[in-house]
Structure formats: C-alpha cells, structure tokens
Backbone as JSON, one array per atom type, in Angstrom:
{
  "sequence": "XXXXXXXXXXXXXXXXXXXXXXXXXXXXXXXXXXXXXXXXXXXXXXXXXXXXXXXXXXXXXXXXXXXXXXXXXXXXXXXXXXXXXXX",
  "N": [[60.46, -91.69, 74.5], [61.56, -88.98, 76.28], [61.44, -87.37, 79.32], [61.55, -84.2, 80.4], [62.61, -83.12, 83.61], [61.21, -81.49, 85.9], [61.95, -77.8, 87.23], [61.72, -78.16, 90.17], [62.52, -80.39, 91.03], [64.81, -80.51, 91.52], [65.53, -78.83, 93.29], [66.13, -78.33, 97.47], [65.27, -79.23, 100.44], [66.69, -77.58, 103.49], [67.84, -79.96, 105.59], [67.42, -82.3, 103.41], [69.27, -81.2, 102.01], [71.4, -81.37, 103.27], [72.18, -83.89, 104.57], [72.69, -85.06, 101.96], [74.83, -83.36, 101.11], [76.59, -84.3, 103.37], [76.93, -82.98, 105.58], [75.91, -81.27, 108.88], [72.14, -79.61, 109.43], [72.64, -77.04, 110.32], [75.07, -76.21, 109.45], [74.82, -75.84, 106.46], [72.89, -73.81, 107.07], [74.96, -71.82, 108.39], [76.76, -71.7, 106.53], [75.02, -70.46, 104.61], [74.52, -67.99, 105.72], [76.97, -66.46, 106.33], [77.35, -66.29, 103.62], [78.17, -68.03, 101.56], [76.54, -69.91, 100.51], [73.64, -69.77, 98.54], [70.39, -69.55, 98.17], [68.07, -71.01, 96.84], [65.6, -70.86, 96.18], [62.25, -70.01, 98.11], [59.76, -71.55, 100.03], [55.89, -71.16, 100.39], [55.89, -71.25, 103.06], [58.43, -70.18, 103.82], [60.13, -72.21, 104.47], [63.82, -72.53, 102.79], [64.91, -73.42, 99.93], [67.56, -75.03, 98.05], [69.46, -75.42, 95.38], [70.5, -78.19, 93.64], [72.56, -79.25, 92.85], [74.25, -77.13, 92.46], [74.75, -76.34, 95.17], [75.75, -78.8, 96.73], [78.1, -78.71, 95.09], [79.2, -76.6, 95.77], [79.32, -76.7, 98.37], [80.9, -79.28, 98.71], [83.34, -77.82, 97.56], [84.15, -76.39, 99.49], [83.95, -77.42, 101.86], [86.84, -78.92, 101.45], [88.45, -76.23, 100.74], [88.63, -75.79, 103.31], [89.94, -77.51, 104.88], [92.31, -76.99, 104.52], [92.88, -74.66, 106.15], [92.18, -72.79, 105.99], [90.3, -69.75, 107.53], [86.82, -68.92, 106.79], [85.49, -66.57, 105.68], [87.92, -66.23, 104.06], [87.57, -68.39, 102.53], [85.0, -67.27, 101.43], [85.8, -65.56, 99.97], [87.36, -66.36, 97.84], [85.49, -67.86, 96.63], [83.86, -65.49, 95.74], [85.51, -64.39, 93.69], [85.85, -66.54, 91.59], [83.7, -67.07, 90.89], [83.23, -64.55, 89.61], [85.32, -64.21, 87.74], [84.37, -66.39, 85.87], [81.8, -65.24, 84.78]],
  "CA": [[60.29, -90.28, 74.78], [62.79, -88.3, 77.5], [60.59, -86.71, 80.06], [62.52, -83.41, 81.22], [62.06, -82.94, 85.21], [60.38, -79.71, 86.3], [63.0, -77.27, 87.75], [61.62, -78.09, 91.61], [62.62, -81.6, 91.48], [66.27, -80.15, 91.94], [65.04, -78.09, 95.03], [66.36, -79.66, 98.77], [65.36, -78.48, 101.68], [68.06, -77.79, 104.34], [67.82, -81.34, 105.68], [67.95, -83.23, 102.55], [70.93, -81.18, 101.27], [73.37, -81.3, 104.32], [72.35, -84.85, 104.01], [73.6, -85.21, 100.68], [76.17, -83.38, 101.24], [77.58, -84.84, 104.64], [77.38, -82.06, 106.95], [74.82, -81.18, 109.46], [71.9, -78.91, 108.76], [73.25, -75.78, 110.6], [76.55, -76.15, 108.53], [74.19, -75.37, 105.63], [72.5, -72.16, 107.65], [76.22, -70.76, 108.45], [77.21, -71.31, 105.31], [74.14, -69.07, 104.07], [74.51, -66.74, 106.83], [78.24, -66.33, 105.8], [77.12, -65.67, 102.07], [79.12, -68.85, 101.02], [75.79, -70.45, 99.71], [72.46, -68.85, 97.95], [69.21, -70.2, 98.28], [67.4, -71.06, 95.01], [63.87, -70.45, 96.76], [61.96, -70.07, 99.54], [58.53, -72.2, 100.07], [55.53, -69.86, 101.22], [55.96, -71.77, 104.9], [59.55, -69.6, 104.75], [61.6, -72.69, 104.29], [64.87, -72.53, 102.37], [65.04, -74.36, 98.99], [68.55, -75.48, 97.64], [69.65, -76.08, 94.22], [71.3, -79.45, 94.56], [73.95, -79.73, 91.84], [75.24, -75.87, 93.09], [74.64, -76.11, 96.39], [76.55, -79.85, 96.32], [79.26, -78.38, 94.64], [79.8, -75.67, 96.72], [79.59, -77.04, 99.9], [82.38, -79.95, 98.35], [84.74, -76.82, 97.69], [84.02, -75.27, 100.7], [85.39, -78.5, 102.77], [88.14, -79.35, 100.55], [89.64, -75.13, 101.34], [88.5, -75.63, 104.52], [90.77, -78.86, 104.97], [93.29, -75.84, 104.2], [93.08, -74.33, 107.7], [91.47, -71.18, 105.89], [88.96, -68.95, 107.4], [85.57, -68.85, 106.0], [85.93, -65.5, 105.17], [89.01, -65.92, 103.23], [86.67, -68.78, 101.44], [83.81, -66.32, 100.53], [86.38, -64.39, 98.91], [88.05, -66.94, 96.82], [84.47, -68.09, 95.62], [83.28, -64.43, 94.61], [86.47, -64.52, 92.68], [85.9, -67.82, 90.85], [82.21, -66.69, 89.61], [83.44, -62.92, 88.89], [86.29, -65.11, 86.63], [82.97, -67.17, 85.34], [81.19, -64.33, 84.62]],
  "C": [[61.01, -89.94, 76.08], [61.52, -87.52, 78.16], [61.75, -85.42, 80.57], [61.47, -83.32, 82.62], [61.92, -81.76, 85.4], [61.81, -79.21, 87.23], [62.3, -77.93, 89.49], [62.02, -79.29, 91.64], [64.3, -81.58, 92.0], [66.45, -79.62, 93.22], [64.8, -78.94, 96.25], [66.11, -78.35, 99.51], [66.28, -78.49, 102.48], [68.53, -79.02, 104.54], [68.29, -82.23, 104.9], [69.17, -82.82, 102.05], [71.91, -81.38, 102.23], [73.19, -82.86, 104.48], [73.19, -85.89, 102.94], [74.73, -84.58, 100.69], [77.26, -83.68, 102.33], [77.71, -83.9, 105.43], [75.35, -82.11, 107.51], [74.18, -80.07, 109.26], [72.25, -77.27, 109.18], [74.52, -75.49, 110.13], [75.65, -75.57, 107.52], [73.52, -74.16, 105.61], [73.31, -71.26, 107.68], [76.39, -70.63, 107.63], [76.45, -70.14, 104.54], [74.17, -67.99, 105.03], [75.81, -66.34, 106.22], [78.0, -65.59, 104.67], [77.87, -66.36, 101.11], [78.02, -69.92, 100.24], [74.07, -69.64, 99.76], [71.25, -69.84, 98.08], [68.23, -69.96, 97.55], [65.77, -70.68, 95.15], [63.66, -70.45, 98.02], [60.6, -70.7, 99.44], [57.42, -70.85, 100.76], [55.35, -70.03, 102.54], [57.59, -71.11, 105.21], [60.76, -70.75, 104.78], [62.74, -72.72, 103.18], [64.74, -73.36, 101.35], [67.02, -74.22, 98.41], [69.0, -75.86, 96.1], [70.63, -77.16, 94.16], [72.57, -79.5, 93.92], [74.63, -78.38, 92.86], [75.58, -76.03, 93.92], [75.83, -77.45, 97.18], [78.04, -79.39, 96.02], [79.91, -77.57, 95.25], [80.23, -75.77, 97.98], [81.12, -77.91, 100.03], [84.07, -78.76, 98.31], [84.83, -76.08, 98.78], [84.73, -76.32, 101.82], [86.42, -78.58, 102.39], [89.01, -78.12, 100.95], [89.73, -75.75, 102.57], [89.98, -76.51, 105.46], [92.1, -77.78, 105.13], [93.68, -75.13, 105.4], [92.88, -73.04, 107.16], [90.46, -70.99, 106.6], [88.02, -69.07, 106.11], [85.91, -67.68, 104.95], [86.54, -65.37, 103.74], [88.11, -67.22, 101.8], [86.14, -68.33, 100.91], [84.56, -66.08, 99.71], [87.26, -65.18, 97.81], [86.15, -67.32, 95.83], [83.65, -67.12, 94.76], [84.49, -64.49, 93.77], [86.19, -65.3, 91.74], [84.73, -67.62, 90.15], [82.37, -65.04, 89.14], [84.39, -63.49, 87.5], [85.39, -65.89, 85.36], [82.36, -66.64, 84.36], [81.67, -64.01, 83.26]]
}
C-alpha cells in the first residue's frame, strides 16, 4: 500500500529551505520581499511556510540568472514572464 504524504510535509520554514537550498535565511526574506518567491503558508505564530519543490526551483533559477550579472528586478520580470507563458 503507497501512503500519500499530507500536503504540510512539503512545507519549510525559512531556515530549512535556504538550507536546502544553499543560501542564507535572509536571501530567502529578500527574495520574498522582492516578489521573486511566494509563501505557500503562514503558521498561526506568523512564520513563513515554503513549498519546497517551488520554492527549490526558484531560488536554483534565481542564482543561475543571477550568475548573469542581472538585477533582481530584471529577474522578477523574466519569472512573471515564464508563469504568464505557463499559464
């Protein structure tokens, strides 16, 4: 029998995701301050939940421009592009 995992077992708090994803956890705050990553919940203590695969993935494309010697900015605006394209 396959057990499926409850959607919260995907849910990182700041910490564990800039963890997992190799940056530190105020890289993960700018980035949401920016509007370059969304935050899948909030706990009722106010902290930040993460969806890990997205949040993972995003952060990976978000170094990789970055590597590029782009502005943030000019990041946001390639990634609303890429999920308006999605869409």
């Amino acid at each position: 029998m396959v057990r499926k995992k409850s959607p919260q077992q995907y849910l990182l708090k700041i910490g564990e995701m800039a963890q997992l994803a190799g940056v530190l956890p105020s890289t993960i705050r700018y980035y949401t301050k920016l509007g370059l990553l969304e935050t899948a919940a909030t706990t009722p203590g106010g902290q930040r939940l993460y969806d890990k695969e997205d949040t993972l993935s995003r952060v990976r494309i978000i170094k990789s421009i970055e590597r590029q010697y782009l502005p943030l900015q000019k990041i946001r605006k390639i990634l609303e592009d890429h999920r308006a394209k999605a869409l």
